[in-house]
mmCIF entry with sequence, helices, sheets and N, C-alpha, C, O atoms, coordinates in Angstrom:
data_MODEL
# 
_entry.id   MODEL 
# 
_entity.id                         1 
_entity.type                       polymer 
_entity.pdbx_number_of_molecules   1 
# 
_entity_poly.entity_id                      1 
_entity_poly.type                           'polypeptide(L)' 
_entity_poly.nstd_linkage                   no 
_entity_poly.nstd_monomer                   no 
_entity_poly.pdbx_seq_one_letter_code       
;(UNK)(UNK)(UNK)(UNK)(UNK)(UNK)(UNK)(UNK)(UNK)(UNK)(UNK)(UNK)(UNK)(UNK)(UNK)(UNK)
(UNK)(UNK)(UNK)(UNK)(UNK)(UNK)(UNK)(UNK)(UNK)(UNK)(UNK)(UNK)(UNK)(UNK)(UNK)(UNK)
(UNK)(UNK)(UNK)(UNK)(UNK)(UNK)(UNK)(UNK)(UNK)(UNK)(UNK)(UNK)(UNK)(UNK)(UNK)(UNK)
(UNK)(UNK)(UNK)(UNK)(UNK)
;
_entity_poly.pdbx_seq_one_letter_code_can   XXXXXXXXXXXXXXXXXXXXXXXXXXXXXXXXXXXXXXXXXXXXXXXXXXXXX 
_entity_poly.pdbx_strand_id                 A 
# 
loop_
_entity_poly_seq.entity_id 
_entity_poly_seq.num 
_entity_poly_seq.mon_id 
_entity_poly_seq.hetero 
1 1  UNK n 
1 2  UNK n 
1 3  UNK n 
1 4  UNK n 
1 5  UNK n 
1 6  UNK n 
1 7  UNK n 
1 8  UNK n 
1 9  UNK n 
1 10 UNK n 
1 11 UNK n 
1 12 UNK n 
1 13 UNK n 
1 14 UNK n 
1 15 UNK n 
1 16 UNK n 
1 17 UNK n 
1 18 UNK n 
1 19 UNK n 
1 20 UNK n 
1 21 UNK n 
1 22 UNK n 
1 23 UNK n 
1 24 UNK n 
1 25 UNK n 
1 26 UNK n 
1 27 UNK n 
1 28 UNK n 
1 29 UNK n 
1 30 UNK n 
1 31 UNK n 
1 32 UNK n 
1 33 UNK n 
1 34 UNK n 
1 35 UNK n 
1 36 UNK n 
1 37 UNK n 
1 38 UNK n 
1 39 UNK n 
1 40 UNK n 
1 41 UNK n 
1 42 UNK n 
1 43 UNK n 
1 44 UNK n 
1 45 UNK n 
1 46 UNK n 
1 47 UNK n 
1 48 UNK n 
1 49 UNK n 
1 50 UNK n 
1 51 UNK n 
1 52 UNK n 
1 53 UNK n 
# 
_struct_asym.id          A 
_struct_asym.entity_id   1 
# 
_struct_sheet.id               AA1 
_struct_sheet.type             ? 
_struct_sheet.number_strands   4 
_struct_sheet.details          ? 
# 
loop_
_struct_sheet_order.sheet_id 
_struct_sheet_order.range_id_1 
_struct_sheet_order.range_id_2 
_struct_sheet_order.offset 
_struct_sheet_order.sense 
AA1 1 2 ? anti-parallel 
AA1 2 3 ? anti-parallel 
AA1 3 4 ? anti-parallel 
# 
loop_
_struct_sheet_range.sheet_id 
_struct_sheet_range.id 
_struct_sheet_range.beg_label_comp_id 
_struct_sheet_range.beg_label_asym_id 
_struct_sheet_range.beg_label_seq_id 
_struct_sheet_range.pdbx_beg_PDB_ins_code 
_struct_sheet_range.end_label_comp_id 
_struct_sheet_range.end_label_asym_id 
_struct_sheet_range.end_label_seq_id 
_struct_sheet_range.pdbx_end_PDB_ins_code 
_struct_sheet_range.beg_auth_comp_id 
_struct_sheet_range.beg_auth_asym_id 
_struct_sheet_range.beg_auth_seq_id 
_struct_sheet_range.end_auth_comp_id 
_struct_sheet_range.end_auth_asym_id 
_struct_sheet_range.end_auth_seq_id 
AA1 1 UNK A 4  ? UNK A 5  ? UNK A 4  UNK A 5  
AA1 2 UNK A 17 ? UNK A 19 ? UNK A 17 UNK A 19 
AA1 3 UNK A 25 ? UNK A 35 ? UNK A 25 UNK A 35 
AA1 4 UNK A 39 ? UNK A 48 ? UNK A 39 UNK A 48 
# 
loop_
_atom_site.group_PDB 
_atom_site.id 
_atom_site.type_symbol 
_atom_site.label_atom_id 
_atom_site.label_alt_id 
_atom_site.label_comp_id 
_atom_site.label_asym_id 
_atom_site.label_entity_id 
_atom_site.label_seq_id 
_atom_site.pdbx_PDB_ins_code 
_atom_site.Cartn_x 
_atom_site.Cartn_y 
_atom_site.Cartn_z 
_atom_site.occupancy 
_atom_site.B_iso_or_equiv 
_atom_site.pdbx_formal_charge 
_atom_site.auth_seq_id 
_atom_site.auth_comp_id 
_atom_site.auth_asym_id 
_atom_site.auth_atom_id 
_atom_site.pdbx_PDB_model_num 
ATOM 1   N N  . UNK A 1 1  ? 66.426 81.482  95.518  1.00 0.00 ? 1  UNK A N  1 
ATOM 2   C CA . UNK A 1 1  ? 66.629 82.832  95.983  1.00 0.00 ? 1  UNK A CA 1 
ATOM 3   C C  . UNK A 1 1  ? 65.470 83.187  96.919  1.00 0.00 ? 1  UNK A C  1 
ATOM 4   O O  . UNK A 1 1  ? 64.322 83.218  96.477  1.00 0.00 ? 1  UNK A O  1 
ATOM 5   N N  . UNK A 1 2  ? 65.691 83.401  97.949  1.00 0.00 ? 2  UNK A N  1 
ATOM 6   C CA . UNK A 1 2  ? 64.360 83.860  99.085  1.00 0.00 ? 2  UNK A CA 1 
ATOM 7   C C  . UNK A 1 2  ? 64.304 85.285  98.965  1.00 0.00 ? 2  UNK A C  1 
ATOM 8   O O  . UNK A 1 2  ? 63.936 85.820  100.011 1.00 0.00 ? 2  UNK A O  1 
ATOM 9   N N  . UNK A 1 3  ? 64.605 86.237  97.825  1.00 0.00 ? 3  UNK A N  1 
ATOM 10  C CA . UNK A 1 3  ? 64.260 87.418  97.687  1.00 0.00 ? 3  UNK A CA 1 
ATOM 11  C C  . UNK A 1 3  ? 64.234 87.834  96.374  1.00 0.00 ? 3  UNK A C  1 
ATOM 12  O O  . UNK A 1 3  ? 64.764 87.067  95.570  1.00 0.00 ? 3  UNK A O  1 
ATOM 13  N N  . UNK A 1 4  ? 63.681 89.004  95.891  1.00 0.00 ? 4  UNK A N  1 
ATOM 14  C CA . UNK A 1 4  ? 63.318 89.598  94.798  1.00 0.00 ? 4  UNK A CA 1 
ATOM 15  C C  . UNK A 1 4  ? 64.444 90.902  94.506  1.00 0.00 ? 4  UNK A C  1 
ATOM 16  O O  . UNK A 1 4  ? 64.624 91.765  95.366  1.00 0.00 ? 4  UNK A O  1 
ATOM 17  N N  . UNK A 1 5  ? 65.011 90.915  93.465  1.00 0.00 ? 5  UNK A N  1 
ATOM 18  C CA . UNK A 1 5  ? 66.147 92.016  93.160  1.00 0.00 ? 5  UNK A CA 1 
ATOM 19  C C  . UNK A 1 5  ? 65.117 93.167  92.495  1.00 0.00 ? 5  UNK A C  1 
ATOM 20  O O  . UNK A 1 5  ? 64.532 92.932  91.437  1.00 0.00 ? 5  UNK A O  1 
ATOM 21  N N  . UNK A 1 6  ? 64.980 94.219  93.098  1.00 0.00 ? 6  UNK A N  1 
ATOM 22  C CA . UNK A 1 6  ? 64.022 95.468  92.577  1.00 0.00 ? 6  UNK A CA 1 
ATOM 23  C C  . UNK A 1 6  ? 65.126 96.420  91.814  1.00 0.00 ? 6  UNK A C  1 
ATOM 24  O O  . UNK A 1 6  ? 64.822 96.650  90.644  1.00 0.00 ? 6  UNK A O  1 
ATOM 25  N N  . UNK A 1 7  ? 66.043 96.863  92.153  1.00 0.00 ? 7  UNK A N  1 
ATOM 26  C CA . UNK A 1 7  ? 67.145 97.395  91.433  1.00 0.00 ? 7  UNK A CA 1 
ATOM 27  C C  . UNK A 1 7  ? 68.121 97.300  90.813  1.00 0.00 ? 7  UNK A C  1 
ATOM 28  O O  . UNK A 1 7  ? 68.869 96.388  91.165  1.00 0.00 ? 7  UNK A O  1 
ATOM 29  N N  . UNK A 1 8  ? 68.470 97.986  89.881  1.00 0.00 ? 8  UNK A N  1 
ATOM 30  C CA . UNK A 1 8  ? 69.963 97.981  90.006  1.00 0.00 ? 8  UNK A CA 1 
ATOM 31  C C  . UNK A 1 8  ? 70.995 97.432  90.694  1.00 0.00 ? 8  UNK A C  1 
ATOM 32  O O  . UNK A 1 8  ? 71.061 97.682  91.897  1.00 0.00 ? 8  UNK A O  1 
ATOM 33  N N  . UNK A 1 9  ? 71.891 96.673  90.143  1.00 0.00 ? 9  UNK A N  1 
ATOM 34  C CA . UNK A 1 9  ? 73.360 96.329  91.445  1.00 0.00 ? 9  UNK A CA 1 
ATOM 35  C C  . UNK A 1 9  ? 74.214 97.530  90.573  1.00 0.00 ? 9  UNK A C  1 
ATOM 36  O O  . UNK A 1 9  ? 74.425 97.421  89.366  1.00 0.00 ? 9  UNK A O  1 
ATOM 37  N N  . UNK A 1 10 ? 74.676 98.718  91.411  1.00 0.00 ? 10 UNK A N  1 
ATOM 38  C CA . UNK A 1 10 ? 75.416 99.762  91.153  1.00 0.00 ? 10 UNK A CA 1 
ATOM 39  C C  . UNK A 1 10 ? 76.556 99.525  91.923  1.00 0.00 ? 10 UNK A C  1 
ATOM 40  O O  . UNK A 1 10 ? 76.709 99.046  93.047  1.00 0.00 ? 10 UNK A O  1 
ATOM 41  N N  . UNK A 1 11 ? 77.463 100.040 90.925  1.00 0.00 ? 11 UNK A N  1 
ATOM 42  C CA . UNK A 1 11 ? 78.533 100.351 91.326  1.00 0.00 ? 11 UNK A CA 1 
ATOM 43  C C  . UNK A 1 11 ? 79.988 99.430  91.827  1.00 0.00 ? 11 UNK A C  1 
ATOM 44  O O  . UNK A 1 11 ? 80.117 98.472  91.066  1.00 0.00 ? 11 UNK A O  1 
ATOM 45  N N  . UNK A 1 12 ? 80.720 99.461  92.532  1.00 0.00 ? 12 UNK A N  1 
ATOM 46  C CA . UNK A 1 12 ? 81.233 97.945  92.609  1.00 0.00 ? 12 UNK A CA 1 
ATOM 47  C C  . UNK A 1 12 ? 81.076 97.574  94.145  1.00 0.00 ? 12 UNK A C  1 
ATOM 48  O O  . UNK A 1 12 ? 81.743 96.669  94.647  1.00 0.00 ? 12 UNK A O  1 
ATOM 49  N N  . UNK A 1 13 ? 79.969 98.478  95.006  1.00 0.00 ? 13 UNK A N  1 
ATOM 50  C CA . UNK A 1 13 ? 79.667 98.146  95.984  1.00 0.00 ? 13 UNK A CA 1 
ATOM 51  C C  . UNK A 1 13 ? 78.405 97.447  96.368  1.00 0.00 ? 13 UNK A C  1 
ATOM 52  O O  . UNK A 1 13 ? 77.931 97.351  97.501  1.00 0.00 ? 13 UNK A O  1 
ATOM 53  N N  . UNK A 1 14 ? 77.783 96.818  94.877  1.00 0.00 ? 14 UNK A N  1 
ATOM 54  C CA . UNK A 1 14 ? 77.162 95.877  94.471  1.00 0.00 ? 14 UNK A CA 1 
ATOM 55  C C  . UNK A 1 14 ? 75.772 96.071  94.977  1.00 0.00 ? 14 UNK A C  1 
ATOM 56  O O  . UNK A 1 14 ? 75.094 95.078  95.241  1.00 0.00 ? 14 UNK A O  1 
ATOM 57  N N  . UNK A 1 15 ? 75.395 97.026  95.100  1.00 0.00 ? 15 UNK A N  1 
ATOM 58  C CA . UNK A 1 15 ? 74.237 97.837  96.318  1.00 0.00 ? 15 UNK A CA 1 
ATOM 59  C C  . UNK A 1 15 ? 73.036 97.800  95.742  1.00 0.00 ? 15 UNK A C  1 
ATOM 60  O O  . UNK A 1 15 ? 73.079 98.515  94.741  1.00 0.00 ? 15 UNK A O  1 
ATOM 61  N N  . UNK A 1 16 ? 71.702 97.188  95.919  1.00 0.00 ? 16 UNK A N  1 
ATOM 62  C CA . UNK A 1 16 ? 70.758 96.975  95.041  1.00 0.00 ? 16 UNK A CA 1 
ATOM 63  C C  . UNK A 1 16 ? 69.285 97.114  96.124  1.00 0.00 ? 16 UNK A C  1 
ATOM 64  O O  . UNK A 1 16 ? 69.251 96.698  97.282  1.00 0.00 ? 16 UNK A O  1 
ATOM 65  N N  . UNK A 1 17 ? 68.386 97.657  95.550  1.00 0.00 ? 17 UNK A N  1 
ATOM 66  C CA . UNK A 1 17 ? 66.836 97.282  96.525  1.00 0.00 ? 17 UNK A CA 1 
ATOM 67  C C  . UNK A 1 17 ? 66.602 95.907  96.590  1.00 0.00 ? 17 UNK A C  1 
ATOM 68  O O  . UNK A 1 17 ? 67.363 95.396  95.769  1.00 0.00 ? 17 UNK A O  1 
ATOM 69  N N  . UNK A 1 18 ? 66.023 95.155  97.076  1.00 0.00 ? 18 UNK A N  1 
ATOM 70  C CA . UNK A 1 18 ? 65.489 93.877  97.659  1.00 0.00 ? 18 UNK A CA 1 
ATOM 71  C C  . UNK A 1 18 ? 64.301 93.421  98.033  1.00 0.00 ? 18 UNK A C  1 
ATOM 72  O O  . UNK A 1 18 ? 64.058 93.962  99.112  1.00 0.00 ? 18 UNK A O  1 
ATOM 73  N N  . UNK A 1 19 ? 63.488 92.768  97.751  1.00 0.00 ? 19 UNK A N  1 
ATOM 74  C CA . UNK A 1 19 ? 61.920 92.635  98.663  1.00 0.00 ? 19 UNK A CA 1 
ATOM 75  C C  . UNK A 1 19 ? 62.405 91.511  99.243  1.00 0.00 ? 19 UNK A C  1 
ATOM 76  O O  . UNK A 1 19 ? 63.157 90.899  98.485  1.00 0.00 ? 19 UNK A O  1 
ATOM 77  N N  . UNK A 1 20 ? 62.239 90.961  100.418 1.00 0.00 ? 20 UNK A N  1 
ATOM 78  C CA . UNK A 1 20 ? 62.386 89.775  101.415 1.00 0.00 ? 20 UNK A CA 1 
ATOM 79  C C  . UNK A 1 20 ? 61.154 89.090  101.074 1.00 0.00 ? 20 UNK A C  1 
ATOM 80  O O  . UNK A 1 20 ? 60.282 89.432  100.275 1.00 0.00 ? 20 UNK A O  1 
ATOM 81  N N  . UNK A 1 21 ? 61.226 88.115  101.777 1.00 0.00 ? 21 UNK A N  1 
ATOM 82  C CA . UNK A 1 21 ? 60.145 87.253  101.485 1.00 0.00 ? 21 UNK A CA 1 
ATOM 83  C C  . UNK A 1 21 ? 58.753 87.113  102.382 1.00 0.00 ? 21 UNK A C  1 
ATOM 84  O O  . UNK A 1 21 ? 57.795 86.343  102.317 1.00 0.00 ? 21 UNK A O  1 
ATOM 85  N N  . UNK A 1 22 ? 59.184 88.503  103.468 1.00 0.00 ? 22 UNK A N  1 
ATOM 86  C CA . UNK A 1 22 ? 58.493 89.055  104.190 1.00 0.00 ? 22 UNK A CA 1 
ATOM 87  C C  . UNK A 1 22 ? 57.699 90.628  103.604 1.00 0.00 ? 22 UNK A C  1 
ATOM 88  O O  . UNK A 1 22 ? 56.820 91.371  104.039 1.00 0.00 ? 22 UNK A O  1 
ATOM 89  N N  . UNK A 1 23 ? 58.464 90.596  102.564 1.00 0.00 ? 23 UNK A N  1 
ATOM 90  C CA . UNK A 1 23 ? 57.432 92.042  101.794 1.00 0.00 ? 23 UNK A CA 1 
ATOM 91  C C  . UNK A 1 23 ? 58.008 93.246  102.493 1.00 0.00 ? 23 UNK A C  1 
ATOM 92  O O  . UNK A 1 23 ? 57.591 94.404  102.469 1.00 0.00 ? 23 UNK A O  1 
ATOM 93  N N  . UNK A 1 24 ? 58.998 92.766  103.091 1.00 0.00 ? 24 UNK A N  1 
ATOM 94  C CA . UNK A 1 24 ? 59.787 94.692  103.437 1.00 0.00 ? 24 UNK A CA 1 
ATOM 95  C C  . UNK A 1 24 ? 61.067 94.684  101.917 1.00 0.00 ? 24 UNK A C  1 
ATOM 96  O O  . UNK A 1 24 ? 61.504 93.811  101.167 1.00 0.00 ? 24 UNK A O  1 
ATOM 97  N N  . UNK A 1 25 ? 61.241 95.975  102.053 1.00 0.00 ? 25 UNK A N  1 
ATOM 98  C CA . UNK A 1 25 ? 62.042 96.123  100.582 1.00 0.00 ? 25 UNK A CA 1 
ATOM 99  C C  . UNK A 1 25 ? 63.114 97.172  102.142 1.00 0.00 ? 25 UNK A C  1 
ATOM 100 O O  . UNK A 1 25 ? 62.910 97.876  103.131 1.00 0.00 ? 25 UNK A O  1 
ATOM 101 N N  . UNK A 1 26 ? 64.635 96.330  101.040 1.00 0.00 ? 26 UNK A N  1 
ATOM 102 C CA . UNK A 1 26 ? 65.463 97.286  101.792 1.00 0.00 ? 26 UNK A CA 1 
ATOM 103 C C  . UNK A 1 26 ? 66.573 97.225  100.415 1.00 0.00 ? 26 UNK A C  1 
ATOM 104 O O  . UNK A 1 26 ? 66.487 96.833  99.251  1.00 0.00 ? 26 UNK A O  1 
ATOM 105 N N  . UNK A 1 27 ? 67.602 97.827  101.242 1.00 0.00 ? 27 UNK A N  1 
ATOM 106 C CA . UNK A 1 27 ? 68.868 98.111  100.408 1.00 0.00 ? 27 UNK A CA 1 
ATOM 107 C C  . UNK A 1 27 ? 69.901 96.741  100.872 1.00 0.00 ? 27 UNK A C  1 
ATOM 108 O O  . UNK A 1 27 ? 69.705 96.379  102.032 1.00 0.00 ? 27 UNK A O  1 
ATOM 109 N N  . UNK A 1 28 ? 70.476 96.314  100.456 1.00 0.00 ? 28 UNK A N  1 
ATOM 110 C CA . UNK A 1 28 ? 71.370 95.365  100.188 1.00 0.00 ? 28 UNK A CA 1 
ATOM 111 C C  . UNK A 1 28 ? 72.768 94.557  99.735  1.00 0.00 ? 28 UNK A C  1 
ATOM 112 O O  . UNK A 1 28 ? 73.069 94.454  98.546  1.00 0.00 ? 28 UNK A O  1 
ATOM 113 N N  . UNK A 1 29 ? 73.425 94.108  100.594 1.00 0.00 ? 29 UNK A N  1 
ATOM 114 C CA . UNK A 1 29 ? 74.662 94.388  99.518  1.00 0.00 ? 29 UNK A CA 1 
ATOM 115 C C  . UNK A 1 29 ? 74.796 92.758  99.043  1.00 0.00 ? 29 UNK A C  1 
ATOM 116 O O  . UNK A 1 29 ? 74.925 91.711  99.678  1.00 0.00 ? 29 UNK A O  1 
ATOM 117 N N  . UNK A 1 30 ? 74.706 93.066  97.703  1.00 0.00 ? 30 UNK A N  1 
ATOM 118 C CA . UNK A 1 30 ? 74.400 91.725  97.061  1.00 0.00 ? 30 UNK A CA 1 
ATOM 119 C C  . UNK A 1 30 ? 75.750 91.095  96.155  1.00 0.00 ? 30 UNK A C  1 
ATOM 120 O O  . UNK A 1 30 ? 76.247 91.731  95.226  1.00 0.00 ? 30 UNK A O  1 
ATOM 121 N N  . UNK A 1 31 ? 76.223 89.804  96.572  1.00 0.00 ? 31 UNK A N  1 
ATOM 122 C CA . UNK A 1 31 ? 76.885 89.420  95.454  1.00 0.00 ? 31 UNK A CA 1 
ATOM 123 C C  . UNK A 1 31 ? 76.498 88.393  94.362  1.00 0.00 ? 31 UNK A C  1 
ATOM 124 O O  . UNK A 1 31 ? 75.488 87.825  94.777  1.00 0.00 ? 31 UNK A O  1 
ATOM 125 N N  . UNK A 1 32 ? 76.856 87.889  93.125  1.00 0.00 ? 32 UNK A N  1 
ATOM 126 C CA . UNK A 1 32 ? 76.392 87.023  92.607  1.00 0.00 ? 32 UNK A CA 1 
ATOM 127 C C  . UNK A 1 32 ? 77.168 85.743  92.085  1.00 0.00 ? 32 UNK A C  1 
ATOM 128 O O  . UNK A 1 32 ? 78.322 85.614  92.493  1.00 0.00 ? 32 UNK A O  1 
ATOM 129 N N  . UNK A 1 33 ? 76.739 84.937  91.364  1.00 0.00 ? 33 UNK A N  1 
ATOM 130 C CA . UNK A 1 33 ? 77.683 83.361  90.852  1.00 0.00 ? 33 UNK A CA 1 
ATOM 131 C C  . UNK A 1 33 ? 77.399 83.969  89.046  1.00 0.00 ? 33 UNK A C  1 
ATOM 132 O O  . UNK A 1 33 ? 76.554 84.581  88.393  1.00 0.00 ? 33 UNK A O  1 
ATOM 133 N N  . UNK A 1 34 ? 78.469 83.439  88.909  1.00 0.00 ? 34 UNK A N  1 
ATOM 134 C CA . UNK A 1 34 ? 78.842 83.615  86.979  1.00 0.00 ? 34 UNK A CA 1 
ATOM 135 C C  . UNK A 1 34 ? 79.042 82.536  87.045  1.00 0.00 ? 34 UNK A C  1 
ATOM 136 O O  . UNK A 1 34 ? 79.470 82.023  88.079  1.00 0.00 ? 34 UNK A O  1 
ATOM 137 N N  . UNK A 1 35 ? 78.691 81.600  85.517  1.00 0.00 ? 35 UNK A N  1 
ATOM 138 C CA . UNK A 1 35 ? 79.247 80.754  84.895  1.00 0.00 ? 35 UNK A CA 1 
ATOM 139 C C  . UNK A 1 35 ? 79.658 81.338  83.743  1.00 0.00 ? 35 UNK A C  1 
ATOM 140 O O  . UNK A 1 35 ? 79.092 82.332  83.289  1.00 0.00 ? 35 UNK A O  1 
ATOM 141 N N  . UNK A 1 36 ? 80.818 80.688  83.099  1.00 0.00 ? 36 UNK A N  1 
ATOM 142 C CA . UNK A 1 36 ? 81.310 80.925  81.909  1.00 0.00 ? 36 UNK A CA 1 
ATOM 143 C C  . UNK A 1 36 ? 80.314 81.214  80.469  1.00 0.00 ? 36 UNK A C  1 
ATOM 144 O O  . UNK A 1 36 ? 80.006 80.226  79.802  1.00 0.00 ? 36 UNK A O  1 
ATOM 145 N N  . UNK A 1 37 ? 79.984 82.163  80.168  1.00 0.00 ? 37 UNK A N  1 
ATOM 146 C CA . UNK A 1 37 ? 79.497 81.972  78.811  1.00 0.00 ? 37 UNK A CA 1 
ATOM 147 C C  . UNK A 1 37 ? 77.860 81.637  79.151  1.00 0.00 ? 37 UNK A C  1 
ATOM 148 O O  . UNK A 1 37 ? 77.198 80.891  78.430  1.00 0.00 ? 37 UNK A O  1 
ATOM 149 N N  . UNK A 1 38 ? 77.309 82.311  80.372  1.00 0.00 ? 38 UNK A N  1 
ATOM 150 C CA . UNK A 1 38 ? 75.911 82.135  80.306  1.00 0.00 ? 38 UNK A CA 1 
ATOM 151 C C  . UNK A 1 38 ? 75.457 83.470  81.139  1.00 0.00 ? 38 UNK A C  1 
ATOM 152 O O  . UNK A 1 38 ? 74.323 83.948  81.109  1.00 0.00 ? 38 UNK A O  1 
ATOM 153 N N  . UNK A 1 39 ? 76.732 84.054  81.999  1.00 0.00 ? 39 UNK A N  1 
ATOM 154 C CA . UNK A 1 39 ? 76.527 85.620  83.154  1.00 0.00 ? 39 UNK A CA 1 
ATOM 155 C C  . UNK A 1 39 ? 76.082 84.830  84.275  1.00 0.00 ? 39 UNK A C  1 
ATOM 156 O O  . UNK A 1 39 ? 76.143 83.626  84.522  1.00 0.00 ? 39 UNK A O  1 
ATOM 157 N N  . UNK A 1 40 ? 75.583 85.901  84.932  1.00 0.00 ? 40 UNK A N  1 
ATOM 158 C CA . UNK A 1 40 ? 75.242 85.483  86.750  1.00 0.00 ? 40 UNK A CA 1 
ATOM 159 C C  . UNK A 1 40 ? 74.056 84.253  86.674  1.00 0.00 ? 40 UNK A C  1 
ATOM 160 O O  . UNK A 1 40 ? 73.186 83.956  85.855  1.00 0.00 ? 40 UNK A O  1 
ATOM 161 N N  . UNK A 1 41 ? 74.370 83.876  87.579  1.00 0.00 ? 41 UNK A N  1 
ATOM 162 C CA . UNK A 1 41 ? 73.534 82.473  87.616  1.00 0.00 ? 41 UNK A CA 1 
ATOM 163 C C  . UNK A 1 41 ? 72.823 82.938  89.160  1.00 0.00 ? 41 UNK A C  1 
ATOM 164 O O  . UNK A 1 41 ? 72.189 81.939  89.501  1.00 0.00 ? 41 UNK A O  1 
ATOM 165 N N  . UNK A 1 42 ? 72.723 83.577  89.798  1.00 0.00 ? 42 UNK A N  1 
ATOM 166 C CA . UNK A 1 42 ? 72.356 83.345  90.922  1.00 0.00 ? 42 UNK A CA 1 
ATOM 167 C C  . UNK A 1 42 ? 73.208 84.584  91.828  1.00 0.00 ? 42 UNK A C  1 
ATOM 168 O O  . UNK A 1 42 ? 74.362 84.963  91.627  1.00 0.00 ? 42 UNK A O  1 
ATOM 169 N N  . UNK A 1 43 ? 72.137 85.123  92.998  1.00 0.00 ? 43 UNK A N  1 
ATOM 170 C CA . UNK A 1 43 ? 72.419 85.603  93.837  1.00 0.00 ? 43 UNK A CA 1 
ATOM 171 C C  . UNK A 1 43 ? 72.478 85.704  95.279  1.00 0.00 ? 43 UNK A C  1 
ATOM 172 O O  . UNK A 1 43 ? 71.520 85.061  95.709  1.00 0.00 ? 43 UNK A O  1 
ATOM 173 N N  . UNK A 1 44 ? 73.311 86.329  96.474  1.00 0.00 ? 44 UNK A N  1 
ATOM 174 C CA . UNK A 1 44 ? 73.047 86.090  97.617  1.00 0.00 ? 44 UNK A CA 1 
ATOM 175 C C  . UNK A 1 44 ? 73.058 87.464  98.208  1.00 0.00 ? 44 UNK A C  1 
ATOM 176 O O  . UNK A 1 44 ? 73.388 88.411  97.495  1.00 0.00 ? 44 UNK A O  1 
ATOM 177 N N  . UNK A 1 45 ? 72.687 87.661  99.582  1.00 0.00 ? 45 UNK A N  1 
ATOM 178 C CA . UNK A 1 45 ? 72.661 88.938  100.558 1.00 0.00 ? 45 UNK A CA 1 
ATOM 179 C C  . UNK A 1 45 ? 73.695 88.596  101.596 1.00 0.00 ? 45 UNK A C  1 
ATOM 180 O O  . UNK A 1 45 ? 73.627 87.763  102.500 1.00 0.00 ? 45 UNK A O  1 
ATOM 181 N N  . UNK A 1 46 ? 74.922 89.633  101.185 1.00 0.00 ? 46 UNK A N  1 
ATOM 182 C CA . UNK A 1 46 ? 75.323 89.265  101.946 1.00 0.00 ? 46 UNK A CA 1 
ATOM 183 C C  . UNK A 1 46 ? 75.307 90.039  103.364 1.00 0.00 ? 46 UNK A C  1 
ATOM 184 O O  . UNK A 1 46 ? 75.595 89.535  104.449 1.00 0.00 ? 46 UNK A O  1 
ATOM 185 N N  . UNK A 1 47 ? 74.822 91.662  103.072 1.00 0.00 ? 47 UNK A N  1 
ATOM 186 C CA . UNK A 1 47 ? 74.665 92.429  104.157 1.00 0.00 ? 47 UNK A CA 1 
ATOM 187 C C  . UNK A 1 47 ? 73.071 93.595  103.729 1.00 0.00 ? 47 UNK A C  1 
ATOM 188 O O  . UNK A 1 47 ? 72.870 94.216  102.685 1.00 0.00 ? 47 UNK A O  1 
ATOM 189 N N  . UNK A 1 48 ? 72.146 93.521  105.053 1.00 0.00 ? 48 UNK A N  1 
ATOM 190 C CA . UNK A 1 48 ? 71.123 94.340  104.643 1.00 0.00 ? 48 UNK A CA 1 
ATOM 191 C C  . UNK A 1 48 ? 71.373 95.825  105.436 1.00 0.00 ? 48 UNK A C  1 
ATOM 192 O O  . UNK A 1 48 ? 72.164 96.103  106.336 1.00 0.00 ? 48 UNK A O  1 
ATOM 193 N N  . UNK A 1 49 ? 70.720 96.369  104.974 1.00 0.00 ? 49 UNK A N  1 
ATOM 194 C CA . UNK A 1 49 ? 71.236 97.874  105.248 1.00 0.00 ? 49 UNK A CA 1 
ATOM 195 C C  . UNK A 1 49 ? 70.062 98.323  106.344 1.00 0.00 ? 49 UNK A C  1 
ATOM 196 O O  . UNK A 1 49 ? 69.106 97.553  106.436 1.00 0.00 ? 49 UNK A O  1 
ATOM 197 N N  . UNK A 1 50 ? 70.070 99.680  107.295 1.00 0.00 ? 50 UNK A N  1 
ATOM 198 C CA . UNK A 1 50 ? 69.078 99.815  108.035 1.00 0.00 ? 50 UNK A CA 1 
ATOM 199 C C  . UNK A 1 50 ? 68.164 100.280 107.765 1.00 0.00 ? 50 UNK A C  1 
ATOM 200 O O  . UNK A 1 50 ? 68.502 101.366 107.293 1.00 0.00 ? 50 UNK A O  1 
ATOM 201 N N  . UNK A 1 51 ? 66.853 100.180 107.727 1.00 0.00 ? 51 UNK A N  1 
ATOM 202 C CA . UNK A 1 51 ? 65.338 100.472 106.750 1.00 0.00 ? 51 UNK A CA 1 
ATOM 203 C C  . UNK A 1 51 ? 65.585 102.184 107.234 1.00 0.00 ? 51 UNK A C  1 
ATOM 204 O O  . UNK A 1 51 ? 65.967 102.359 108.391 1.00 0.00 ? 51 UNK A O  1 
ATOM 205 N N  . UNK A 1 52 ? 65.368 103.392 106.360 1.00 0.00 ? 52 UNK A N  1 
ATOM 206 C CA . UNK A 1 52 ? 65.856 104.661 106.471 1.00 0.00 ? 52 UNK A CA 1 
ATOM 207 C C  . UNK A 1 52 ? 63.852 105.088 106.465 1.00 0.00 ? 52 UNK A C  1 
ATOM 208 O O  . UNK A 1 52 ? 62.915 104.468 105.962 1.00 0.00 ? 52 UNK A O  1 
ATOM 209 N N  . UNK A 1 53 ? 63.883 106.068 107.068 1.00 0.00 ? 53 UNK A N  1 
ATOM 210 C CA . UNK A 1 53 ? 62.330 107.071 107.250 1.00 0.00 ? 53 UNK A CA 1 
ATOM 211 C C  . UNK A 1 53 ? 62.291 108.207 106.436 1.00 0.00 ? 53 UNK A C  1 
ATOM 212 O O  . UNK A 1 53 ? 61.313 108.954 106.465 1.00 0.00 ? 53 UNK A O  1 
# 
């Protein structure tokens, strides 16, 4: 995983904070891998959101 999950994944628009591996934290839309009988195994980004002021 080349990033850090800081939040919550809410909702079913799977929307979570992020630190990059560059140390900016953004919002994210994250999905993940399940295996049977162990939960998420792993995650990816699939869209980052625009850093807000």
């Amino acid at each position: 995983m080349d990033f850090e999950l800081l939040g919550e994944i809410r909702n079913i628009e799977q929307v979570a904070r992020v630190r990059l591996v560059d140390g900016r934290i953004r919002e994210a839309e994250i999905h993940w891998y399940e295996a049977h009988g162990v939960g998420r195994t792993g995650f990816k980004i699939i869209r980052l959101f625009p850093e807000t002021q």
